[in-house]
N, C-alpha and C positions, 0 to 999 in steps of 0.2 A: 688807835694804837696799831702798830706794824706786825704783821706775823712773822715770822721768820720759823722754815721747818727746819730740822738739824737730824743726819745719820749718817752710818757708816757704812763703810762700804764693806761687810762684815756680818754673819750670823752667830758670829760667837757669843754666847751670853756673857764674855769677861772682854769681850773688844777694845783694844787700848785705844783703837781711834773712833771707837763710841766714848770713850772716857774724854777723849780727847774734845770732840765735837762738840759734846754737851757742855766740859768747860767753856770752850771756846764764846759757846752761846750766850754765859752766865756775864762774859764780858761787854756785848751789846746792850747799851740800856734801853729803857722803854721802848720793849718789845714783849710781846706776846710768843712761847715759842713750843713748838709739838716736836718732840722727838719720836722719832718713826724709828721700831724694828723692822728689821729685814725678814725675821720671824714670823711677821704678820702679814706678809708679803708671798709665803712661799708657791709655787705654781710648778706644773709638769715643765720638766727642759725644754727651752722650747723652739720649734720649728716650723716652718709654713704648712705641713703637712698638718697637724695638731689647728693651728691658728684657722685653717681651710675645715675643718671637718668642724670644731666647737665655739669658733669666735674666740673673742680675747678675754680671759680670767679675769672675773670680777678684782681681782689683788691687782692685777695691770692697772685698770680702771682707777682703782683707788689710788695707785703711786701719784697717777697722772694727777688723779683731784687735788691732791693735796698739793702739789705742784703749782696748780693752775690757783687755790685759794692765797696762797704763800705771795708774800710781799719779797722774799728771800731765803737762800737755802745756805746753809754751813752743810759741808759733808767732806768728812774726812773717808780717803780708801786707804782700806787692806790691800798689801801685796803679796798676794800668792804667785810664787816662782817669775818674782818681776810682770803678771800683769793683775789686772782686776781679781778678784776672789769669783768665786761661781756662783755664789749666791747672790754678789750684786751684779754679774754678767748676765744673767737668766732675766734679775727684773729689769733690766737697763736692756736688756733687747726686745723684750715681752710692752714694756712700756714705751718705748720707740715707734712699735707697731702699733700703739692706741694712737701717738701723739708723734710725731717724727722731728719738729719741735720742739722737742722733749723737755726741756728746761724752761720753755716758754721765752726765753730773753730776763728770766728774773736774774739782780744779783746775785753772786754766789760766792761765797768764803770759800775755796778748795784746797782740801791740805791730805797729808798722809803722812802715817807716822807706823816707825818700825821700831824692832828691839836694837837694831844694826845700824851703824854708823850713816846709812843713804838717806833713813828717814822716809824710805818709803819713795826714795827721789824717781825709781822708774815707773811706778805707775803713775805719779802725778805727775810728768810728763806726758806718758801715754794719754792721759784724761787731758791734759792740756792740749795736748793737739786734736783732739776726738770731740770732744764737749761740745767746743764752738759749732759743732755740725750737726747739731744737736739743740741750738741756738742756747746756750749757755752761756751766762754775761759774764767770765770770771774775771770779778772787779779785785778780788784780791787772792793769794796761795801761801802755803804754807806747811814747808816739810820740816817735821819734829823727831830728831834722829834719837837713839839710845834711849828708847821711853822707858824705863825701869832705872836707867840712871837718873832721870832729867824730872819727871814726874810722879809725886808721894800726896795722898792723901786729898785726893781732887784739885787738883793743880801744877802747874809748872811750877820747879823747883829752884831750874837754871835761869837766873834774872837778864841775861842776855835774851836768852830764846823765847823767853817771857814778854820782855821789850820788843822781841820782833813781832810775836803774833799780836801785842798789843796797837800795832804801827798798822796792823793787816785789817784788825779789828775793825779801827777807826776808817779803815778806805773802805770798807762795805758797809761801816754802820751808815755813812756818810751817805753812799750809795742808795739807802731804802726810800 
């Protein structure tokens, strides 16, 4: 059976695009799948200075494993003032430094989703251009705009936007 890992790019314990993510996941069949807090992840901000004096945080370490065990990754980001959130900034650079391949080349679902009409459009952009360099294989994306409108009760609401992520689903389930 396939694993696929799924998070957000987000430490909030109410993350609408860890709600999101996790649906997302429930739509891939036969798969195995670990959703990862960012939580579990935390680490000093981090800098070469820091990385030079103690090595890399066992939490770094772990992002990477989980990575490296993962058949594919679903991960929805948070947009803090149009870029990544700090909390998934810190492990995304912390975990860089273990792995600089950071994605290893596994498929990956990449979506983001806000309360506002963009859907989170700038940072999954910004990830869309960044990832790849990072060897990120993004076989499918997916921004989900007005998430309080559009999503009630663990799911898409909007059966358009529903039928898109379902279209996205299917090219990365395809992908594993």
């Amino acid at each position: 059976m396939k694993h696929i890992i799924v998070f957000a790019g987000s430490n909030s314990t109410t993350s609408i695009n860890k709600q999101l993510a996790i649906y997302a996941s429930q739509l891939v069949d036969e798969v195995k799948v670990s959703v990862l807090d960012l939580n579990d992840f935390e680490m000093p901000i981090f800098s070469t200075d820091r990385e030079e004096k103690s090595g890399f945080p066992e939490q770094a370490i772990n992002f990477v494993n989980y990575i490296k065990n993962a058949d594919g990754i679903i991960a929805s980001l948070a947009e803090h003032n149009g870029a990544y959130s700090t909390a998934f900034k810190n492990v995304f650079d912390w975990a860089s430094r273990v792995e600089q391949k950071t994605f290893l080349d596994k498929p990956m679902l990449l979506m983001a989703s806000s309360p506002g009409a963009r859907g989170g459009a700038t940072v999954l952009e910004m990830a869309l251009e960044r990832f790849p360099r990072h060897s990120a294989n993004i076989v499918s994306k997916f921004s989900f705009p007005l998430f309080y409108d559009n999503f009630s009760e663990g799911k898409i609401t909007n059966e358009k936007l529903n039928n898109e992520l379902l279209e996205q689903i299917k090219t990365f389930s395809n992908s594993l």
